[in-house]
Each structure stands twice: as structure tokens, then as C-alpha cells.
C-alpha positions as CSV (number, residue, x, y, z in Angstrom):
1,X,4.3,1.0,21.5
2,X,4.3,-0.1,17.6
3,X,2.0,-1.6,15.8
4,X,3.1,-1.5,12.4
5,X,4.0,-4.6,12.1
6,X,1.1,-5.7,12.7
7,X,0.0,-3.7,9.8
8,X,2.2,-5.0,7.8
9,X,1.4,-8.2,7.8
10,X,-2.5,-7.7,7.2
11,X,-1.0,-6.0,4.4
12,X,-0.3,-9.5,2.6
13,X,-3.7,-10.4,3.4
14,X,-5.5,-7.5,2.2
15,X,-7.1,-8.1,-0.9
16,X,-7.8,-5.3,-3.9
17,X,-8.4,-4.8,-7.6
18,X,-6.8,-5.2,-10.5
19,X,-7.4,-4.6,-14.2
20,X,-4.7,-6.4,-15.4
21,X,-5.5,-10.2,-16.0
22,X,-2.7,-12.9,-15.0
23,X,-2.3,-16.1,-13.7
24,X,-1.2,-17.2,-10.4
25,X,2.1,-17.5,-11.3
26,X,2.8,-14.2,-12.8
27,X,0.7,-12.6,-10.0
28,X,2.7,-13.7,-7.6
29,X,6.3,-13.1,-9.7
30,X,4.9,-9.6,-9.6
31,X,4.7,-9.4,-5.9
32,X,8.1,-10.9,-5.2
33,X,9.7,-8.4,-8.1
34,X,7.9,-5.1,-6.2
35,X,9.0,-6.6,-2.8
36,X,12.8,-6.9,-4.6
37,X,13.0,-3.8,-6.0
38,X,11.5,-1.5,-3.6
39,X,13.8,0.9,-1.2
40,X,11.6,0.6,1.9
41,X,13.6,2.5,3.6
42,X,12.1,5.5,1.4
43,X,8.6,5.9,2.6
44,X,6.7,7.1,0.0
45,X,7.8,4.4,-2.5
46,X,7.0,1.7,-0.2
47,X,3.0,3.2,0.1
48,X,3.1,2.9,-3.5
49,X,4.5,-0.7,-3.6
50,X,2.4,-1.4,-0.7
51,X,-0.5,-0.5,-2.9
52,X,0.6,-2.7,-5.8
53,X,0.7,-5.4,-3.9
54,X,-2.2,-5.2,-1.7
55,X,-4.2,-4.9,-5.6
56,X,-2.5,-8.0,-6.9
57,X,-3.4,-10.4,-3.4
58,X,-6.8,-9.6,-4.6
59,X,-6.2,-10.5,-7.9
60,X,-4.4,-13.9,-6.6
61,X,-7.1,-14.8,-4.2
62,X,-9.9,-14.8,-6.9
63,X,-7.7,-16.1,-9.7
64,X,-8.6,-19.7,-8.4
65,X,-12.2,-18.4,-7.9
66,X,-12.9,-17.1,-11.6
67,X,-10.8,-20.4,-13.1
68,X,-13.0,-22.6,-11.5
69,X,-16.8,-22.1,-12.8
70,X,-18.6,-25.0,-10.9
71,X,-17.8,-23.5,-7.7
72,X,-21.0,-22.6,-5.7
73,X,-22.1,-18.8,-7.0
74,X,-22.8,-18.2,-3.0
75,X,-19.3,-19.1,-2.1
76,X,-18.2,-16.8,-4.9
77,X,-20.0,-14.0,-3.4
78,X,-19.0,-14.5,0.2
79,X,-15.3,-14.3,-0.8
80,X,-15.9,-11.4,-2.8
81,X,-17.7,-9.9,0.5
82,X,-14.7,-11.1,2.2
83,X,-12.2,-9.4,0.0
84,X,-14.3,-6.9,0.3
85,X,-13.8,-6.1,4.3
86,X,-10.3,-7.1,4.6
87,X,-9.9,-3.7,2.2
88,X,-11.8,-1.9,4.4
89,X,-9.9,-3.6,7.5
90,X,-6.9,-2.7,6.0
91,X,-7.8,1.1,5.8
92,X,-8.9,1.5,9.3
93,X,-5.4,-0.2,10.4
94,X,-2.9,2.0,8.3
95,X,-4.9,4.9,10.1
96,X,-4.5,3.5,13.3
97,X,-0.7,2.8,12.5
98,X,0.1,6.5,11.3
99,X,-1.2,7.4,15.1
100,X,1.5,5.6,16.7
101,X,1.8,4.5,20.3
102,X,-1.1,6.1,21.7
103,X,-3.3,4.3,19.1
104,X,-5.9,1.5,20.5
105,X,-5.3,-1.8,18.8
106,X,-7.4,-3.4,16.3
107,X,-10.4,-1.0,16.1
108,X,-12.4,-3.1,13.6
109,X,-15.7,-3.5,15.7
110,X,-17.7,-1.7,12.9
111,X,-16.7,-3.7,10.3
112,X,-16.6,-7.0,12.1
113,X,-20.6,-6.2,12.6
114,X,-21.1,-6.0,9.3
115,X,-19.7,-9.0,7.9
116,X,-21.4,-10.8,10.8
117,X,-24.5,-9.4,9.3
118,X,-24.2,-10.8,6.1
119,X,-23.2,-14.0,7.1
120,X,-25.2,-14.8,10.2
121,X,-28.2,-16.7,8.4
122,X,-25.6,-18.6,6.1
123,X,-24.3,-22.1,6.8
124,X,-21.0,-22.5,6.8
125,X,-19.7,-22.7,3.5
126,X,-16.9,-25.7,2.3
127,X,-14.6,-23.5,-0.4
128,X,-13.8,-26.7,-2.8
129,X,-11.0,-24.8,-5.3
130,X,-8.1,-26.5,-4.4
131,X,-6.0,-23.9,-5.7
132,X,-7.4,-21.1,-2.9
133,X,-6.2,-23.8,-0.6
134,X,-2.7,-24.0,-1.7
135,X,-2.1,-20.4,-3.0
136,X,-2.9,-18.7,0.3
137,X,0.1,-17.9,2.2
138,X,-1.8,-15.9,5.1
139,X,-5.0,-16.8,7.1
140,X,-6.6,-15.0,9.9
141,X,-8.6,-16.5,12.9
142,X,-10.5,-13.9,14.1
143,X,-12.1,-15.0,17.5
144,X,-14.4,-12.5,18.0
145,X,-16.3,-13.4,14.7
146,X,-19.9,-15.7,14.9
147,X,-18.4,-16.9,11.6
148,X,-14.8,-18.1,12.7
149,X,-15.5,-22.1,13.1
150,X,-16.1,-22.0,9.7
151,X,-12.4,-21.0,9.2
152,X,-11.5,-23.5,11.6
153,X,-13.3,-26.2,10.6
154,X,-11.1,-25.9,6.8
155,X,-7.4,-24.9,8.4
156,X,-6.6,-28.2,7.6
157,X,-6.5,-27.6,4.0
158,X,-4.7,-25.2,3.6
159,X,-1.0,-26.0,2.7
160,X,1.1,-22.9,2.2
161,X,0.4,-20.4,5.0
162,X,3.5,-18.8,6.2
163,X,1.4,-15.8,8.7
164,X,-1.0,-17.1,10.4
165,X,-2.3,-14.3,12.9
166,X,-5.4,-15.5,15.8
167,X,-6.7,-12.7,17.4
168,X,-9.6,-12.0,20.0
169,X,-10.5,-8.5,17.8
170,X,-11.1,-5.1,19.7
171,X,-12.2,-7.0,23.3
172,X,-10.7,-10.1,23.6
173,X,-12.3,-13.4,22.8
174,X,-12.3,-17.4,24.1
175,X,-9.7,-19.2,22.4
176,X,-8.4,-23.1,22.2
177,X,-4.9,-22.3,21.6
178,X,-3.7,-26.0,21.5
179,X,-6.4,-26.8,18.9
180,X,-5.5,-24.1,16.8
181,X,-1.8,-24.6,16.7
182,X,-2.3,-28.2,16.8
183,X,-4.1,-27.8,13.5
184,X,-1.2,-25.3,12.2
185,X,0.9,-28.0,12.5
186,X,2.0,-28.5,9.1
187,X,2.3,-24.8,8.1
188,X,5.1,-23.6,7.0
189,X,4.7,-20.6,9.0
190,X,7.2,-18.0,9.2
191,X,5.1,-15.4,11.4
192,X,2.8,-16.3,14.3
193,X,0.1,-13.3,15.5
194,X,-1.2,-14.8,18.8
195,X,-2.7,-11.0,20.0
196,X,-5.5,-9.0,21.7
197,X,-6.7,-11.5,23.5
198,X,-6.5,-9.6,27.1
199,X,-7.4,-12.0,30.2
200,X,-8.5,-14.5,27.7
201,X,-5.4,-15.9,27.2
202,X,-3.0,-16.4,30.2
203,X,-0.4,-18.7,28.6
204,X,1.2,-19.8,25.4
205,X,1.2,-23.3,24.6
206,X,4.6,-24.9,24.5
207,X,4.0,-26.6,20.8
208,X,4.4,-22.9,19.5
209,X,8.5,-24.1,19.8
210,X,7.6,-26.6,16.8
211,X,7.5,-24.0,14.2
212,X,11.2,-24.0,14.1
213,X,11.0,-21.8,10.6
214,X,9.5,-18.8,12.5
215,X,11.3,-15.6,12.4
216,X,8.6,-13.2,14.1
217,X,6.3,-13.9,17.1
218,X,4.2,-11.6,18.0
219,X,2.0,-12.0,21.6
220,X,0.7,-8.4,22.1
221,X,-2.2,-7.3,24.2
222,X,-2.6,-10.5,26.4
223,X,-2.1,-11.6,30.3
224,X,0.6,-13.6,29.7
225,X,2.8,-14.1,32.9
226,X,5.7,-15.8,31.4
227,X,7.1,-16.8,27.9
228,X,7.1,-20.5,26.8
229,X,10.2,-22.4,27.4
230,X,10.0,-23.7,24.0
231,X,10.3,-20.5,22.3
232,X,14.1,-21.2,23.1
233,X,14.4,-23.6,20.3
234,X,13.2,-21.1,17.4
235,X,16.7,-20.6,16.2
236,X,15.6,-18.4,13.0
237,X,13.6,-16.2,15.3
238,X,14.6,-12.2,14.6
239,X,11.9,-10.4,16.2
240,X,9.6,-11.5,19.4
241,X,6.7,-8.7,20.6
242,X,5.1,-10.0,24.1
243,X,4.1,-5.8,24.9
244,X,1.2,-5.6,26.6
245,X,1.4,-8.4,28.9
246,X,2.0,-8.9,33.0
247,X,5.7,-10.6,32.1
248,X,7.7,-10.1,34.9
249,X,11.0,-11.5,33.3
250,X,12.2,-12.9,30.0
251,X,15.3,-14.8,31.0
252,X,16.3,-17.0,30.3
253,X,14.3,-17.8,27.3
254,X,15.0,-14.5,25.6
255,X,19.0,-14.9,26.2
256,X,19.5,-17.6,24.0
257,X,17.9,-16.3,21.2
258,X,21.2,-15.4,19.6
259,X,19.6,-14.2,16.6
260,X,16.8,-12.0,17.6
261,X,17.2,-8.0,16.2
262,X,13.6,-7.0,17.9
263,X,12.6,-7.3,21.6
264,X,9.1,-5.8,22.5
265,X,8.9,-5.4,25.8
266,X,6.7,-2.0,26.5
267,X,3.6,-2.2,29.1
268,X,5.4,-5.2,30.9
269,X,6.7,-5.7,34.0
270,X,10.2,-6.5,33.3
271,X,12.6,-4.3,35.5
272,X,15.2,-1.9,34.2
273,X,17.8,-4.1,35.7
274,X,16.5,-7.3,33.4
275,X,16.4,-5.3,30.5
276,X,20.0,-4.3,30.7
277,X,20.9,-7.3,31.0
278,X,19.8,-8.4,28.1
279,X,21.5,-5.8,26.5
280,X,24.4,-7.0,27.6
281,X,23.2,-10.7,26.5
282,X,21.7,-9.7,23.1
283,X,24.2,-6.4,21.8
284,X,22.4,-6.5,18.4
285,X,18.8,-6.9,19.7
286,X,16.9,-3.8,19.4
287,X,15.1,-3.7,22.7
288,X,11.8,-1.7,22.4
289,X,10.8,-0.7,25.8
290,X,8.1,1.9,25.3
């Protein structure tokens, strides 16, 4: 089972230093020229562009921050804490990557302790730099957090967020799925993380069909018994993970998907037969059974 995608993604959130001073703008030209010119296909250039750009999302996330001096010195702080972790979280999961399948998922319990214990005195906090709200292109709703409604209580602001990724952390968490991806509505999201989440979450909610831009969905690590019927209708969608999960069959959902290249399917209990069947269905879907 893979999880660097995963990984990946938390990537874009990651935030990290950066001496060089530039505007929003030219921060993020920077990213998309590494992104462009890198040969990810060669490993250890993509670390080193991985490294650039997890420096600069630091850099982009604060740039609103130190452009704005009237905002709250405590709010300041808290997103400097915040940047802070997410570094640290982003560590722990490239180590957990580079152990491949037989790593656990998400093993963040440490740190998730710690920024509870920095915040757990704190009212919630109302970020008021519009700028944060519509430079962000990725937000995590971490369930497992004391802190999260906080987070929820503000997802309406935000305008640009193209990964949005809700997970229940190490041991699953309660979750109000509708409410969440009701108030994702407007997102332009391009990657959905609904994950870890074990016997908390049983079922996907059918709205997740209205984010007709997505191109990856990603359901790992819950009890889901069957895919949503609307997931049919994401015609961009190129690679769908539901590993991890009690789903006894993906047809015919997964069949129409005419442009899907990765099918996760590992720790399910989707027979042989179905599987090469939808070889048969989807020839240029990578199907990953294990």
C-alpha cells in the first residue's frame, strides 16, 4: 500500500523558511517555474525541488502576515506555531513514506499533542488578512484536533483551495461530512483527502460528485462499504484510492471513469474476478492491488 501521495500533497501545505524576500506573486511564479522545470522522474532532483518549494509555501503563507501590521500579534504567533508543526508534520511523513507499505498511516499523535497544548487555553482566533484567505490553495481539517472548529468555523473564507484533505489523524475521529463538503462548496478543489477515519466514517456523501474539477480522490483507511454513485460524474478524475476499506465491488461506478490512470484498491474486498474486469474495462488504469 502507498502513501506517497499522500505525502505529497502535505507537501504543498508544508510551510518553511526563506531568506529571500518576495511578494506573493513572485513566490508563487517561483513555485510553478521549480514544478515546470523539475525531471521528477529523477529522484534526487525532485527532493531538492521538493525542498524549494516547501521553503517558499512558508514564505507565501506569512507574506500576507508581515504585509499587514494591524493584525493581532497573537494571531501572528499562532500561525508562526502553526507553520511551525506542519514542518515538523511534514518530516515525520516523508519518514513514514520512505518505509513503504508496511508503514502505519499518519503517525502525528506527538505532535498533534503539542499544538493542542499551546492552544488549548486560547479562544478561537478570526485570521482577518484577506490575502491568507485567498492565497491559500490547501487547507487541512484535522478531526482529531481540540482546535479544528476554529478551522471550520472560517472555511468559508477561504476562496482558492484546490486540496482540501479531512482526516480523523492516527485513530479515527467523529466527522460531519455533509457540513464539511457543504461548506467546500465553492472550492475549486482539484484533490479531495477524505482519510483515516476507520469506523467513523461508513459512507461518502453523494455531493462529493459536485466537484466536477477533481482529478484525485483519495478515501483511505475508512469502513466504507460502497463508493458513491456520484463519483461517476467526475469526468477529469485520474486517480481514485478507496484502500483500506470493506468495498466489496467498484462497478459500476469505477467503469465509467474513462479517464482514471490510478485505481487503489489494496486491503479491500474486491475479488480477483472484479478486478480483471476492470482491467478489461479501464486498459490504461493502473490498478494497485496491494
Amino acid at each position: 500500500m502507498k502513501y506517497f501521495h499522500l505525502c505529497v500533497i502535505l507537501l504543498f501545505a508544508i510551510t518553511g523558511a526563506s531568506a529571500q524576500k518576495m511578494d506573493a506573486n513572485q513566490i508563487r511564479q517561483k513555485m510553478a517555474e521549480i514544478r515546470r522545470n523539475t525531471n521528477w522522474d529523477n529522484a534526487q532532483e525532485a527532493k531538492k525541488a521538493n525542498e524549494k518549494i516547501r521553503e517558499l509555501s512558508k514564505q507565501l503563507m506569512l507574506s500576507g502576515k508581515n504585509n499587514n501590521p494591524s493584525n493581532d500579534q497573537q494571531v501572528q504567533e499562532q500561525m508562526e506555531e502553526g507553520a511551525e508543526y506542519k514542518s515538523k508534520l511534514f518530516k515525520q511523513m516523508w519518514e513514514i513514506a520512505k518505509k513503504g507499505e508496511n508503514a502505519d498511516v499518519l503517525l502525528a499523535e506527538p505532535l498533534r499533542e503539542e499544538i493542542i497544548e499551546d492552544f488549548k487555553d486560547d479562544e478561537s482566533p478570526k485570521i482577518k488578512n484577506a490575502d491568507y484567505f485567498n492565497e491559500m490553495t490547501m487547507l487541512c481539517i484535522d478531526m482529531s484536533l481540540k482546535t479544528v472548529q476554529r478551522t471550520i468555523d472560517q472555511m468559508s473564507q477561504y476562496k482558492s483551495i484546490k486540496t482540501l484533505v479531512i482526516t480523523g489523524g492516527q485513530f479515527g475521529a467523529p466527522v460531519n461530512l455533509d457540513d464539511l463538503l457543504y461548506r467546500a462548496r465553492n472550492y475549486p478543489l482539484e484533490e479531495l483527502y477524505i482519510i483515516n477515519f476507520k469506523n467513523f466514517v461508513t459512507a461518502i456523501p453523494q455531493n462529493v460528485g459536485n466537484f466536477k474539477r477533481l482529478n484525485l480522490l483519495s478515501l483511505v483507511n475508512n469502513d466504507i462499504k460502497k463508493l458513491p454513485v456520484d463519483i461517476e460524474n467526475l469526468n477529469l478524475l485520474k486517480k481514485l484510492y478507496a484502500d483500506i476499506n470493506p468495498i466489496t465491488t467498484a462497478l459500476p461506478v469505477v467503469g465509467k471513469l474513462k479517464h482514471l490512470e490510478i485505481l487503489g484498491i489494496s486491503k479491500t474486498k474486491i475479488s480477483k474476478a472484479e478486478t480483471d474486469k476492470l482491467k478489461q474495462l479501464l486498459p490504461n488504469c493502473k490498478i494497485e492491488t496491494q
